[in-house]
N, C-alpha and C positions, 0 to 999 in steps of 0.2 A: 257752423261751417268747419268741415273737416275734412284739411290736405289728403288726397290721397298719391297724388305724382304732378312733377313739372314739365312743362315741355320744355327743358333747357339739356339740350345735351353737350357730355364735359367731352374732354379733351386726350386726359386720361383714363388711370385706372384709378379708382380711388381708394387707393391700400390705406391709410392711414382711418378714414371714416369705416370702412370695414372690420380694421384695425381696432376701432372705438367702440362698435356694437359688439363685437367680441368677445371684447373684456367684460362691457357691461352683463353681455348676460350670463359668459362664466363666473361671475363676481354674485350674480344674483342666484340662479342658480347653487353656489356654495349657502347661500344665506338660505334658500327654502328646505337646505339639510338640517338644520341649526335647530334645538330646541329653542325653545320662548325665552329660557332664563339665557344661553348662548348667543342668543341673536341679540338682545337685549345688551350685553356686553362688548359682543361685535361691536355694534353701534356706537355703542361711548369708546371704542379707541379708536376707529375710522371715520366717525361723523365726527360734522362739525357742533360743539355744546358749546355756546356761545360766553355762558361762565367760565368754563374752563379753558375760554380762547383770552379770556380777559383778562385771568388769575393767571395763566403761565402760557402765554404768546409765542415765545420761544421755544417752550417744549410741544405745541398744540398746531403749529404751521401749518405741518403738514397734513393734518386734516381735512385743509382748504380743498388742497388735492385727491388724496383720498378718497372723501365724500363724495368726490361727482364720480364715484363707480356704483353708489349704492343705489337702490331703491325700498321703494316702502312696500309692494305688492306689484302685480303683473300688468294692471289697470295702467301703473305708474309707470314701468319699464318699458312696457309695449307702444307707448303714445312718445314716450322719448326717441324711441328709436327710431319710429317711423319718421318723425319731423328729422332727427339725424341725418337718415336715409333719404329721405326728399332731400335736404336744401344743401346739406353739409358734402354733399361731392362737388358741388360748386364751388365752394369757396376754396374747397383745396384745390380743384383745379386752378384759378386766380391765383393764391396762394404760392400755391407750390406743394410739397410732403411735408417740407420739417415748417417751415411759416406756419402754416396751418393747425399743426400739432400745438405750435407756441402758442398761437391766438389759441387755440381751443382752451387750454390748460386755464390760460392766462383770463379770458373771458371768468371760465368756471370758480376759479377762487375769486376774483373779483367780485362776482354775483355777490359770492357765501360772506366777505365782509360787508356788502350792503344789505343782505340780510342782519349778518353780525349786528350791525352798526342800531339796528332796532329795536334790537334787545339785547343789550349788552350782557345782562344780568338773565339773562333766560336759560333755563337746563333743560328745553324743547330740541331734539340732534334736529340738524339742521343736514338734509341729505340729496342726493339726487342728480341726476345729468340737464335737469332743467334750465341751470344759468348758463351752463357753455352752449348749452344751444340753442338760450334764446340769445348768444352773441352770435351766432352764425346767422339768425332771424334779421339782427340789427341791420349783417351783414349786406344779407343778401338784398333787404329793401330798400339799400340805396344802390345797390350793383346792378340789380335786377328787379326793377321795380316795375314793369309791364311784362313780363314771364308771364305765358298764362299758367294754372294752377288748378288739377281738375279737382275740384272740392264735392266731397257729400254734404248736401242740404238736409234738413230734418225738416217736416214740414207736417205739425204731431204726429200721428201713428204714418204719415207716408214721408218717404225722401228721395231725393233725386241728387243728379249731380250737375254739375254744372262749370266750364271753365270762367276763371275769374283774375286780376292780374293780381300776382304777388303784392302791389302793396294793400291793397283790400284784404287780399287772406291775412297776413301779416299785421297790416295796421290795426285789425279787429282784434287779436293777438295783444297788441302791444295795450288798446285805450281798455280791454278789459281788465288786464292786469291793472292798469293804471287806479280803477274804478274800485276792484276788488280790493288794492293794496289801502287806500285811503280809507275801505268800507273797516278793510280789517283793523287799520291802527285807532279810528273811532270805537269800535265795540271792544277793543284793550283797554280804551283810555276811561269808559265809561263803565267797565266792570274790574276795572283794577285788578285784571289777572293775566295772568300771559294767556296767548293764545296758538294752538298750532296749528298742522293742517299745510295750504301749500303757499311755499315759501313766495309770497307776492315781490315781493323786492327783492330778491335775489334774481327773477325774471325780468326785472327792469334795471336792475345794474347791469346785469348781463347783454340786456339789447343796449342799453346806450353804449355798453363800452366795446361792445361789436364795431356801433358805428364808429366809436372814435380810431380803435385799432385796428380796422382793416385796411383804410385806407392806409395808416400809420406801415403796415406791413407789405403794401404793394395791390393792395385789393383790383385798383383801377389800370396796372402796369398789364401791357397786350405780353409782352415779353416773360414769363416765370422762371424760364427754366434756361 
């Protein structure tokens, strides 16, 4: 099942989520200039290296933030966006400009220390707009949890689309990650080596702490501005 637009119209303009796809794809963009050995190094001063967050914390912070501009290929930037672009003008609308900005940031590093937190010892860059927006996910499915959500369905070689309510598109979101993260820390635990690939729990610290700090922020105030 994959979003393709909501039926929830906002209130403003959503300059700050504009704002976010922006960056990201001039950030990416710079990276697909990059020779192999360049990008390669990019990465370890802007991603998150989980070793080197745990060996010098103080000098590595800001990577948290950072990272959530990168991406790993187009496959990966392109499907951030879109879910950005769906869900995340809502919440700033809710929000407000700068709330929004705060949550978003605030979500994103959070994610990257619950990834951190799984492999402390891991030299896999840990990178991506993933966890800030699966806190806008967390967000939005308790905000707007009957939204409808026009989804494409894959049905093998045919698909169709079909409206469905945000917490369906979402909750399906959230228990696969859930599924996928637990699948990934058993095939770690059982091959005794790290594992990369995409960040499972940084997608789930990010949706639960969507939900804790949106409301935290005003999510549910009729009032923003």
């Amino acid at each position: 099942m994959f979003p393709l637009y909501d039926e929830n119209p906002t209130r403003i303009t959503p300059y700050i989520t504009y704002g976010l796809i922006g960056m990201n794809v001039l950030v990416f963009l710079h990276e697909v200039s990059l020779s192999n050995a360049q990008i390669e190094q990019f990465f370890q001063l802007y991603a998150v290296i989980p070793r080197e967050l745990t060996n010098n914390f103080a000098g590595e912070w800001t990577t948290l933030f950072t990272s959530q501009f990168l991406h790993g290929g187009w496959w990966h930037l392109l499907s951030n966006m879109l879910y950005l672009w769906i869900f995340g003008n809502n919440i700033e609308d809710r929000l407000g400009h700068f709330k929004y900005l705060i949550f978003y940031l605030s979500c994103g590093a959070l994610a990257a220390l619950c990834q951190w937190i799984i492999g402390v010892n891991s030299g896999i860059p840990s990178l991506g707009a993933s966890g800030a927006i699966a806190g806008i996910l967390g967000a939005y499915i308790i905000r707007f949890p009957d939204t409808r959500v026009l989804s494409l369905i894959f049905l093998g070689f045919f698909f169709t689309t079909i409206r469905v309510p945000a917490v369906v598109v979402i909750g399906l979101f959230f228990v696969q990650n859930v599924i996928s993260g637990l699948a990934n820390l058993q095939a770690a635990a059982n091959m005794s080596v790290e594992t990369g690939g995409v960040a499972y729990w940084a997608h789930i610290g990010g949706f639960v702490f969507g939900i804790i700090l949106g409301p935290l922020l005003g999510l549910f105030r009729r009032d923003d501005y």
